[in-house]
C-alpha positions in Angstrom: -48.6 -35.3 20.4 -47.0 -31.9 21.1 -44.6 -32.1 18.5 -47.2 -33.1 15.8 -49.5 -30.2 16.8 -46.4 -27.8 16.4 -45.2 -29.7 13.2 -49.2 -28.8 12.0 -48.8 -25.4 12.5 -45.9 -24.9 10.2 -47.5 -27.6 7.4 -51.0 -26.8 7.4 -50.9 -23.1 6.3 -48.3 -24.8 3.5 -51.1 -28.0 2.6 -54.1 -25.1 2.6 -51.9 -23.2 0.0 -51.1 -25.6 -2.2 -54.5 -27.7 -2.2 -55.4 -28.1 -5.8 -52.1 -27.3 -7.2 -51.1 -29.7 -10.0 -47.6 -31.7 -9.3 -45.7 -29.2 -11.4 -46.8 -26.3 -10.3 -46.1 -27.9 -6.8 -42.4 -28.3 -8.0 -42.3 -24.4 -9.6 -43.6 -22.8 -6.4 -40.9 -25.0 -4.4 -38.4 -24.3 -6.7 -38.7 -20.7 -6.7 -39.6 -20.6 -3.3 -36.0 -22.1 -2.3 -33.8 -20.3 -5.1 -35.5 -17.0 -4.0 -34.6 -17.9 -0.6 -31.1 -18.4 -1.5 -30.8 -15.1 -3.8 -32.0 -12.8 -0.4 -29.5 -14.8 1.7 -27.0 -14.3 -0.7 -28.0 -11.0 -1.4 -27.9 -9.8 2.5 -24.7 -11.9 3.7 -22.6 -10.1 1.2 -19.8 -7.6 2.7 -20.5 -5.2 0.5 -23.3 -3.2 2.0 -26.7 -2.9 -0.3 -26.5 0.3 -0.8 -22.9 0.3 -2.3 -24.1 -2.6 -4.7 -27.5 -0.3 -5.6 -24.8 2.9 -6.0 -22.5 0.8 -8.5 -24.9 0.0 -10.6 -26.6 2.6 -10.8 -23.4 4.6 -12.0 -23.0 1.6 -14.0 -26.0 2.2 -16.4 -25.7 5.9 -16.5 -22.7 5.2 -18.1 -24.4 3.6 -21.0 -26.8 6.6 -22.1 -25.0 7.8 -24.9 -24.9 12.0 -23.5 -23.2 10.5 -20.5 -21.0 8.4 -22.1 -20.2 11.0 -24.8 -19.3 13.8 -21.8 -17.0 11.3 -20.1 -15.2 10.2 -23.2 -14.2 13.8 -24.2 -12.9 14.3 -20.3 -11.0 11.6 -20.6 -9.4 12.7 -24.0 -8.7 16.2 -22.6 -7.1 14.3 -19.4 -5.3 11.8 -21.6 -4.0 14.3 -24.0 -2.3 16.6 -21.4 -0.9 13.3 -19.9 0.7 12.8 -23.3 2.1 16.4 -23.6 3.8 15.6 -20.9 5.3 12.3 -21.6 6.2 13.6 -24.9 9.1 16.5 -23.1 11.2 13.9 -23.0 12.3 13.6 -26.5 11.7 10.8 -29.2 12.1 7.3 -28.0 14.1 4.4 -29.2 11.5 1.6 -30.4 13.7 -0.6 -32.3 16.8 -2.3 -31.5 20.0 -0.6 -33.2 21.2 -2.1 -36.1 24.4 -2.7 -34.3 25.0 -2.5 -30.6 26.3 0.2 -28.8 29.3 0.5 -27.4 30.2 0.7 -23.4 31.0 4.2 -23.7 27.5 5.3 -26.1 25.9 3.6 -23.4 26.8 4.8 -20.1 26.3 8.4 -21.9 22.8 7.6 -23.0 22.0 6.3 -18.8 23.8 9.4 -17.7 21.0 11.7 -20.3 18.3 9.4 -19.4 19.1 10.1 -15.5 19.3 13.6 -16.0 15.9 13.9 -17.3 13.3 15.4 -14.8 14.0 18.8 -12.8 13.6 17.5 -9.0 16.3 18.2 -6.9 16.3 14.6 -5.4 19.7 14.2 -4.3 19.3 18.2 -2.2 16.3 16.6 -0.2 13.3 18.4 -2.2 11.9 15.3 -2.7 9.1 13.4 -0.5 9.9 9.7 0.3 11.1 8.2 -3.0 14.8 8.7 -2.1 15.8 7.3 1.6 19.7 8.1 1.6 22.1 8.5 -0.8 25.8 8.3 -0.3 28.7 7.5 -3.8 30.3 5.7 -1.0 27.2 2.8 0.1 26.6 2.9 -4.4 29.3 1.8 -4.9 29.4 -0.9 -2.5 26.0 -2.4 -3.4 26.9 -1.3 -7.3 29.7 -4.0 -6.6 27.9 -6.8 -4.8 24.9 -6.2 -7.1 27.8 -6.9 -10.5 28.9 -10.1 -8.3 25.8 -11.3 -7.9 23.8 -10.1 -10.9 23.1 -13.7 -12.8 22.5 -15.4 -9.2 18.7 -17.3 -8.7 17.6 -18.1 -5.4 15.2 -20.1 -7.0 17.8 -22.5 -8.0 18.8 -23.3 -4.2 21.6 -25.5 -5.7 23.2 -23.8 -7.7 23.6 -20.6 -5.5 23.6 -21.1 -1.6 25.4 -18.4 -0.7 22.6 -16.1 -1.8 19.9 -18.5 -0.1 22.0 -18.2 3.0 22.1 -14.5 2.5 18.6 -14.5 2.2 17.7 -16.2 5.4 20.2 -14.2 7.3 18.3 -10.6 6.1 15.0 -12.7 6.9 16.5 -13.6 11.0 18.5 -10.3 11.6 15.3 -8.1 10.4 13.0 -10.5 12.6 15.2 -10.0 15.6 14.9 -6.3 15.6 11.2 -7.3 15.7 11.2 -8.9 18.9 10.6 -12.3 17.2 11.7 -15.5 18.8 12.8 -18.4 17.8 9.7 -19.4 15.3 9.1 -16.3 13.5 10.6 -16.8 10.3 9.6 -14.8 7.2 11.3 -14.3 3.4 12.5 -11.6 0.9 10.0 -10.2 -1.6 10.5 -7.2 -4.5 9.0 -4.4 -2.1 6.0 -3.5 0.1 3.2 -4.1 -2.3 4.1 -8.0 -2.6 5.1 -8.3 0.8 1.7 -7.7 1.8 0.3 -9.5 -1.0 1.8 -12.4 0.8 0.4 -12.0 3.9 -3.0 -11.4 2.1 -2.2 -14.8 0.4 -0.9 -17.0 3.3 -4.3 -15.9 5.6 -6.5 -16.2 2.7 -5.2 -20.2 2.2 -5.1 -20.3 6.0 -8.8 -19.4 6.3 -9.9 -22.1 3.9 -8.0 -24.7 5.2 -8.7 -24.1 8.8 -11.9 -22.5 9.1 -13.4 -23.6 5.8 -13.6 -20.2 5.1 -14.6 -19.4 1.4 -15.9 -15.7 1.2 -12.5 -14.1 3.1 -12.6 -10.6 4.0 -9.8 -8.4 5.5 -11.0 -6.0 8.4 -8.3 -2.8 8.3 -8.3 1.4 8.4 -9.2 3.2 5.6 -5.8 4.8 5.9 -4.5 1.4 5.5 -2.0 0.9 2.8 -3.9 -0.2 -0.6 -1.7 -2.0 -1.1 -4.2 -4.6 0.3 -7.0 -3.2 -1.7 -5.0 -4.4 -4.5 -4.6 -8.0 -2.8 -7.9 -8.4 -2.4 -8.5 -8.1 -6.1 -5.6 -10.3 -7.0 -6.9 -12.6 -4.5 -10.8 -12.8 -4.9 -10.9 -11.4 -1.3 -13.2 -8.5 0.0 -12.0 -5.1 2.0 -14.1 -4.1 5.1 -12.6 -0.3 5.5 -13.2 1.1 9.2 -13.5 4.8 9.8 -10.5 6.7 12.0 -10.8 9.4 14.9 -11.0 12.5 13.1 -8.5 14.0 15.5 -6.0 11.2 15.7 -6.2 9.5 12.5 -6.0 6.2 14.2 -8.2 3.6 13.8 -11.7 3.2 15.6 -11.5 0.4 17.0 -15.1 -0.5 17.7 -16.0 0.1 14.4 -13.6 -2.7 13.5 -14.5 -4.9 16.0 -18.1 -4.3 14.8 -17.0 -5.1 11.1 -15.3 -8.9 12.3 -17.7 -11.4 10.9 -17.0 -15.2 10.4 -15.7 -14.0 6.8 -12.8 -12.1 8.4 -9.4 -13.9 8.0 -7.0 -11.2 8.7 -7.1 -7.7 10.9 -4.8 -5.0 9.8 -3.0 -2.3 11.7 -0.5 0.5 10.4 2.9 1.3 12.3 2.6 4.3 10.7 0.3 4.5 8.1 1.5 6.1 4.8 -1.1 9.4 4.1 -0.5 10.4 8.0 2.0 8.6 9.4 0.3 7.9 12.2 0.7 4.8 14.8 -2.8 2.3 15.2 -3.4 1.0 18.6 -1.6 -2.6 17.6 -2.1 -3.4 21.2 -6.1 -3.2 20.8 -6.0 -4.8 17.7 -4.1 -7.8 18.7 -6.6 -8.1 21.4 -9.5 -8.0 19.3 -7.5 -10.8 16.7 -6.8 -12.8 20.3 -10.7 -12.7 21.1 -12.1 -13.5 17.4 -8.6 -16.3 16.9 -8.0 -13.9 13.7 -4.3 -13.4 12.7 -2.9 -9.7 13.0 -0.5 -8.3 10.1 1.1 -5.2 11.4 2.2 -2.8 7.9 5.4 -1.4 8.7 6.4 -1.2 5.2 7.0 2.8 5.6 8.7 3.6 9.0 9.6 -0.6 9.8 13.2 1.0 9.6 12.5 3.3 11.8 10.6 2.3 14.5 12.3 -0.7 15.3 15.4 1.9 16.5 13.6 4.9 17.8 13.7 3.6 21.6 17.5 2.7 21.3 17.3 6.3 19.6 15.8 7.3 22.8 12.2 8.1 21.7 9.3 6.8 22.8 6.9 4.2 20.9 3.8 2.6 21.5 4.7 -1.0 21.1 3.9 -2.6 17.3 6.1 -6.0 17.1 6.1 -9.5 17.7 6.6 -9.0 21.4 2.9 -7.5 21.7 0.8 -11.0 22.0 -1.7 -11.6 18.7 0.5 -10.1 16.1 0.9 -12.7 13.8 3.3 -11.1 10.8 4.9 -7.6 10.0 5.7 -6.4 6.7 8.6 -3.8 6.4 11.1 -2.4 4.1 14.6 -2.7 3.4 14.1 -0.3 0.2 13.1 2.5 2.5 14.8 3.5 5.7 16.9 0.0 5.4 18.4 2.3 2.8 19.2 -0.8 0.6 18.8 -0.9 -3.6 14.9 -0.8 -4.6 13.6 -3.7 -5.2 13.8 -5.5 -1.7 11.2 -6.2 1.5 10.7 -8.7 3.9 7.6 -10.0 5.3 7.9 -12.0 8.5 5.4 -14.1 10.3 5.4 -15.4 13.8 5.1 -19.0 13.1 5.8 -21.2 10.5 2.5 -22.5 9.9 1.5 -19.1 8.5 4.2 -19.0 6.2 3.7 -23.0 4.9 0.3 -21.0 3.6 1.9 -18.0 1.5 3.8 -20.5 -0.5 2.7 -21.9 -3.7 3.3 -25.7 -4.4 2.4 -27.7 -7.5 2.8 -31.6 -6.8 1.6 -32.4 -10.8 3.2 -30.9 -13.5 5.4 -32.8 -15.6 8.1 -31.0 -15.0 8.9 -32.1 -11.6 7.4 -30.4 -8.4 7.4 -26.9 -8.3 7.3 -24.8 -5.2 8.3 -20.8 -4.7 7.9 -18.6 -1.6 6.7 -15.5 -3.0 5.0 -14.7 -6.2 8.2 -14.6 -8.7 9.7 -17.8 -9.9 13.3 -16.8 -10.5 14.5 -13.9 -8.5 17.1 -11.3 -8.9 19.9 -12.6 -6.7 21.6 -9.0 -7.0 18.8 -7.1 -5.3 19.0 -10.0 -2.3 22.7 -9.7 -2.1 23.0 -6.1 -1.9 20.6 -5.7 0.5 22.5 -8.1 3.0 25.3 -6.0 2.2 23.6 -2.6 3.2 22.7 -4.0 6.2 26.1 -5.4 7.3 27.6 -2.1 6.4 25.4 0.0 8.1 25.0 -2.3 11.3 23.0 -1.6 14.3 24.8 1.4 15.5 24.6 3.5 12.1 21.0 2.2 11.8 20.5 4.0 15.1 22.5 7.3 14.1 20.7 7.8 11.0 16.9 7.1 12.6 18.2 9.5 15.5 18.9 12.1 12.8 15.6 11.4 10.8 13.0 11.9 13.8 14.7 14.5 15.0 14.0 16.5 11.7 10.9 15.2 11.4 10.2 16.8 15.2 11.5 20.1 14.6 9.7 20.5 10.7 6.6 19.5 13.3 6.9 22.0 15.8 8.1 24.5 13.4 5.1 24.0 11.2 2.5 24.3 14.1 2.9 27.5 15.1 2.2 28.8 11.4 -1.1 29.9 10.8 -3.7 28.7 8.7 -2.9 25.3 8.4 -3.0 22.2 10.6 -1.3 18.7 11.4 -3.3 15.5 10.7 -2.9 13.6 14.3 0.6 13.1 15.9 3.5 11.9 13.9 4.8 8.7 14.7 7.6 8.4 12.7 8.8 10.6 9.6 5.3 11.6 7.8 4.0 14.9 8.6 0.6 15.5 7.0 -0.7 18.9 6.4 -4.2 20.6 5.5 -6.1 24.0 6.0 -9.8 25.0 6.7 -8.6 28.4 5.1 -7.7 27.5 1.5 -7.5 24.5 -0.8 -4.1 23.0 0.6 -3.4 22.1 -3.4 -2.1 25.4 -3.7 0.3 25.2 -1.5 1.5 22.1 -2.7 1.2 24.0 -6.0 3.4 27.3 -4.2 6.0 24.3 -3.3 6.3 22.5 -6.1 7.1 25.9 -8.0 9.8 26.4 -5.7 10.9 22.8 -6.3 9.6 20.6 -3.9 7.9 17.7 -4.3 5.2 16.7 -1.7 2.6 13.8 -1.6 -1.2 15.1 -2.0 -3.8 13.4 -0.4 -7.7 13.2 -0.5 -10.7 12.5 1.5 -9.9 15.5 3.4 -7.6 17.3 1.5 -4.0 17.6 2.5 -0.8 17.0 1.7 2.4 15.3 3.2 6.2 15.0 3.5 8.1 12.2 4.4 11.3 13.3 5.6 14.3 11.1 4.9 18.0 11.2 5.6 18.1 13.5 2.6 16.4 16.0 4.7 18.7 15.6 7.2 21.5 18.0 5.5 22.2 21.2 6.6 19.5 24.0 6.0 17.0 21.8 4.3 14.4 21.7 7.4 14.6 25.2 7.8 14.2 25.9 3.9 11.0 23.7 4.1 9.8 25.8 7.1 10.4 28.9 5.3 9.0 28.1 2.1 5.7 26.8 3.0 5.2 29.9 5.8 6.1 32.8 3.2 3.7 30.8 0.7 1.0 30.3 3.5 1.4 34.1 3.7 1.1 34.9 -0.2 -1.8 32.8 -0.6 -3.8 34.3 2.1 -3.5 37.5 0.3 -6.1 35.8 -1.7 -7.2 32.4 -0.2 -10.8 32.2 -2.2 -8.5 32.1 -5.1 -8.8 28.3 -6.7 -5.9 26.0 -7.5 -5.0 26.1 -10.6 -2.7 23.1 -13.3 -2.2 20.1 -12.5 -3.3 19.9 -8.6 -6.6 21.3 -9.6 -7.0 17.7 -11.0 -7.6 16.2 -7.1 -9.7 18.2 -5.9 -12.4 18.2 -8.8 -11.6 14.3 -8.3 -13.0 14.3 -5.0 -15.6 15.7 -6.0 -17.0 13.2 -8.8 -19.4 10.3 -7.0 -18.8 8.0 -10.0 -15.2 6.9 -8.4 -14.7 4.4 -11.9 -14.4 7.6 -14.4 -11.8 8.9 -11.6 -10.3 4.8 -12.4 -9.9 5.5 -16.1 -8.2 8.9 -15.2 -5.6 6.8 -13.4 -5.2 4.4 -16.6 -4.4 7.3 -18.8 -1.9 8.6 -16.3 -0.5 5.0 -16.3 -1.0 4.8 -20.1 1.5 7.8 -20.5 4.3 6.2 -18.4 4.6 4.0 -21.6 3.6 6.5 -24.5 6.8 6.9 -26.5 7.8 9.1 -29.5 9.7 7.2 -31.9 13.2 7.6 -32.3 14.0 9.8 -35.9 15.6 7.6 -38.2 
């Protein structure tokens, strides 16, 4: 009796409503009734908020009024045609193959102009990043291995063994020196980008087929590497960004806990971060992957090389590896502090389960079964070998030598910078990044100062700054204290005048902060890319 006087106060109101209504329009008012149901659910369950969506579009149609459209098309010829100019220094450009092939000799000479090209000082340590070590002695080692090896495919496991086995053995010695035991296991990939692509992959496959999850999301920093912005769109997955503390540039960690949902299939946490270098609390985030049963990829891609040796270096770090409980895969770089040939990274998991998931396996084609690890088919055996050989050469105890050498630049550029004035530190250096910005004048012009003098720094945006990441190039005699002395005496010049705007190229990111409509600053970037392969052809 009391459920059928409940079940008439839901039906009733519905029976009063539709007294009178023909059988179709019955149907109609059900229909839309339930699809307009469905449309606000979907509509309020997506993980990109409303107002995002409502700010999209509406840049979206302004773009399509002809003034606007007009006005943005002749900013991105004037940006596309300096981007041209600039491509076009290097002289005319062979687009045709030679009638008849060169010889060894006309070769080599043409690598050793092409090489020259450019006026960075790389090899003198003016450079940020880019170059980790250089040595004739380790080039020609790997220049050796890499001629040995240079037609080997690990994808053809029977052909070439020895490179498989080399393979596995860079895979176990790099995920010893993260604390994993005897399941952790992991593979080789081209570099940082597709080593996290593959965790991205693995935990997007492992949410569907364990938690039936089919709208994944990834939880991480803004100042995480976008690298996984990128997987996500390769993917079909979504990025939930989560502010950092202003002060330490780490992440907030109950603003990511607050952005878990049941979507979330990964949590992300930097060891360090590129545009600070900065440590996240990995301890807090495994925790919070521990309490939700989501899996924890620590990006070590940067300092991996470095942090992993610091305390037998005798520093101090917070702990980041597979020895802190809920970290479920690390990606880090041979190509970087490893100091092996570019073209080489390792992603490593903790179990073997979450691996099974980053590899791709076709059962049905008829030309047999397929499966690969990573996203390439065939792989360059070369790059696999010479990395194995880097590593064996240098060994534990030079690894330790040269990340002694590298933080103890990086510490004494820190302290040296802080006591100049007008211009801060973003948070604490963890590793090698030192990230630098003023509230006194747009920090693009001392980038702009530097690079004059030859340097070659990283800029950054949302704030404003700018970073070096010091390398064992910066390790040689008098380059830290050049650095020092450069950017103070140009500190000093431009607070002669420091309302004074930046001027060239730099000016380019700061009026690119400034524009809302972040898809015009997206076809800025495609005409910078676009110019990387604008060539002049060759005169006949």
């Amino acid at each position: 009796m009391l459920l059928k006087t409940h079940l008439d106060l839901i039906t009733g109101p519905v029976d009063r409503a539709l007294a009178g209504k023909a059988p179709w329009q019955i149907v109609a008012i059900t229909t839309t009734t339930v699809l307009s149901a469905v449309w606000l659910w979907e509509l309020l369950s997506e993980d990109e908020s409303l107002y995002s969506r409502i700010r999209r579009r509406f840049f979206k149609i302004a773009r399509k009024l002809p003034a606007v459209q007009r006005k943005i098309d002749g900013e991105i010829k004037k940006i596309n045609d300096g981007f041209v100019r600039e491509a076009s220094q290097y002289g005319k450009f062979t687009t045709v193959l030679p009638q008849d092939g060169l010889t060894d000799e006309q070769i080599l000479q043409k690598v050793d102009d092409y090489l020259a090209l450019g006026h960075y000082k790389w090899k003198e340590g003016f450079i940020s990043g880019a170059v980790y070590y250089y040595n004739p002695k380790l080039v020609k080692l790997v220049t050796d291995v890499y001629g040995k090896a240079s037609y080997t495919n690990p994808l053809h496991a029977d052909v070439f063994p020895g490179i498989c086995k080399m393979e596995a053995e860079v895979v176990r010695m790099t995920a010893t020196l993260f604390s994993g035991g005897s399941n952790a296991c992991g593979t080789m990939t081209t570099g940082g980008t597709e080593s996290i692509m593959m965790a991205c992959k693995a935990y997007r496959d492992y949410g569907r087929s364990v938690k039936g999850i089919t709208k994944p999301n990834i939880v991480l920093p803004k100042t995480a590497h976008t690298a996984f912005d990128k997987s996500a769109k390769y993917f079909g997955m979504y990025t939930k960004t989560v502010p950092v503390n202003r002060e330490t540039t780490e992440v907030d960690l109950r603003a990511m806990e607050r952005a878990i949902n049941r979507n979330t299939v990964m949590l992300v946490g930097s060891a360090p971060n590129y545009p600070y270098g900065t440590m996240d609390d990995i301890v807090a985030i495994a925790k919070l992957g521990k309490k939700y049963n989501i899996p924890v990829h620590v990006d070590a891609c940067l300092g991996g090389f470095l942090i992993i040796f610091m305390k037998r270096a005798g520093y101090q770090i917070k702990p980041f590896d597979f020895s802190v409980d809920g970290v479920t895969s690390i990606s880090a770089d041979t190509h970087k502090y490893g100091f092996t040939p570019k073209g080489s990274s390792v992603i490593l998991y903790s179990d073997k389960i979450y691996r099974h998931h980053q590899y791709t396996v076709t059962t049905e084609w008829p030309g047999g079964v397929y499966g690969s690890p990573t996203v390439n088919g065939s792989r360059a055996g070369g790059i696999i070998a010479a990395t194995w050989a880097t590593m064996m050469n240098f060994g534990l105890d030079g690894y330790v030598e040269s990340t002694k050498r590298i933080i103890d630049t990086t510490r004494y550029i820190e302290q040296q910078l802080r006591k100049i004035s007008n211009i801060y530190l973003f948070g604490t250096p963890a590793t090698s990044v030192i990230a630098i910005g003023s509230k006194d004048f747009d920090i693009y012009r001392l980038s702009s100062e530097l690079n004059a003098l030859g340097w070659n720094l990283n800029s950054l945006q949302f704030p404003s700054g700018i970073h070096i990441c010091v390398t064992y190039m910066h390790t040689q005699d008098g380059i830290a204290d050049k650095f020092v002395n450069d950017v103070q005496s140009k500190v000093a010049l431009i607070m002669q005048n420091p309302e004074k705007p930046v001027e060239g190229k730099m000016a380019i990111y700061g009026v690119a902060q400034a524009v809302p409509d972040r898809e015009v600053i997206g076809d800025f970037t495609k005409c910078f890319i676009d110019s990387m392969y604008y060539t002049v052809e060759e005169s006949k």
